[in-house]
C-alpha positions in Angstrom: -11.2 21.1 39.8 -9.5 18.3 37.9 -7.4 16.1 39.2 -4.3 14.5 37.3 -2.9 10.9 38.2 1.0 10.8 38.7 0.8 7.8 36.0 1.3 8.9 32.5 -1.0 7.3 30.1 -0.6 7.4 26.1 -3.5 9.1 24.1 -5.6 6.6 22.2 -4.7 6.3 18.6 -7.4 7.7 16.5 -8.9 6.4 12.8 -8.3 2.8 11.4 -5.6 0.6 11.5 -3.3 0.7 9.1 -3.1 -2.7 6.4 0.2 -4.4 5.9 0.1 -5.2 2.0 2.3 -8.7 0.9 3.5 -8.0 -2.4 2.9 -10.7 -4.9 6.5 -12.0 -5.8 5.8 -12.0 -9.4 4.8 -9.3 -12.0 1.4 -7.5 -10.6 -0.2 -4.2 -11.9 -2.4 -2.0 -8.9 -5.4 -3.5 -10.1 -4.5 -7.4 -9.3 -3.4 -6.4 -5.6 -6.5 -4.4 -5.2 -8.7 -7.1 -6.2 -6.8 -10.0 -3.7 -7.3 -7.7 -1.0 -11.3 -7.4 -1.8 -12.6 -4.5 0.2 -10.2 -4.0 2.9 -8.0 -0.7 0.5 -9.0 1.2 -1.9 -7.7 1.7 -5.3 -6.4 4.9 -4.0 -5.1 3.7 -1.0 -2.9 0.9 -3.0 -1.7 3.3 -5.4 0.0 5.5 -2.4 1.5 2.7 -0.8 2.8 1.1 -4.1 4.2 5.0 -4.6 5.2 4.7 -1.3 6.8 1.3 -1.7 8.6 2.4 -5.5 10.3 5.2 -3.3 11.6 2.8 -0.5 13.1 0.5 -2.8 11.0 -2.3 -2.0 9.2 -2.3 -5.7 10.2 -1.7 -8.9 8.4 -0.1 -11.9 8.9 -3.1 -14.7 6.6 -1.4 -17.7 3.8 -0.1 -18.8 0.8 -1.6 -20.4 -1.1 0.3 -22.9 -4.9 -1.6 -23.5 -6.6 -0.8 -26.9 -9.0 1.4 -24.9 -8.6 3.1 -21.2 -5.4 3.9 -19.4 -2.1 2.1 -19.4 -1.8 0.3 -16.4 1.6 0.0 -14.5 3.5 -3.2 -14.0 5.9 -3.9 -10.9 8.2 -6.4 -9.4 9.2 -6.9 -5.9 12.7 -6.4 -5.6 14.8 -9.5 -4.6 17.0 -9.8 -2.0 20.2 -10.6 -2.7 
């Protein structure tokens, strides 16, 4: 038999912790804020909170960068509060 306290406790969160990302206030691509952080977010896990971030309103999509060879890379802007 098990026996339950009359206090109620909360479960344990589970996995990692999350990482608050300071955008730069200047022009940045995906690439530039994944290499400032170094190895604390992937390049995957940027991508979905810029996403995530370009839905809130918080970042705005400035242009796109096509290099000779490769991808085009995506520039944004924090947006300023005024």
């Amino acid at each position: 038999m098990s026996t339950q306290n009359s206090e109620t406790t909360t479960p344990k969160q589970r996995g990692r912790k999350p990482v608050n990302v300071n955008w730069p206030d200047t022009e940045f691509t995906a690439e530039e804020v994944t290499q400032s952080l170094g190895s604390s977010l992937s390049r995957v896990s940027v991508h979905s909170k810029i996403n995530k971030a370009v839905e809130a309103g918080e970042l705005t999509l400035v242009k796109r960068v096509k290099p000779k060879m490769g991808r085009p890379k995506s520039v944004y802007v924090k947006k300023s509060i005024n």
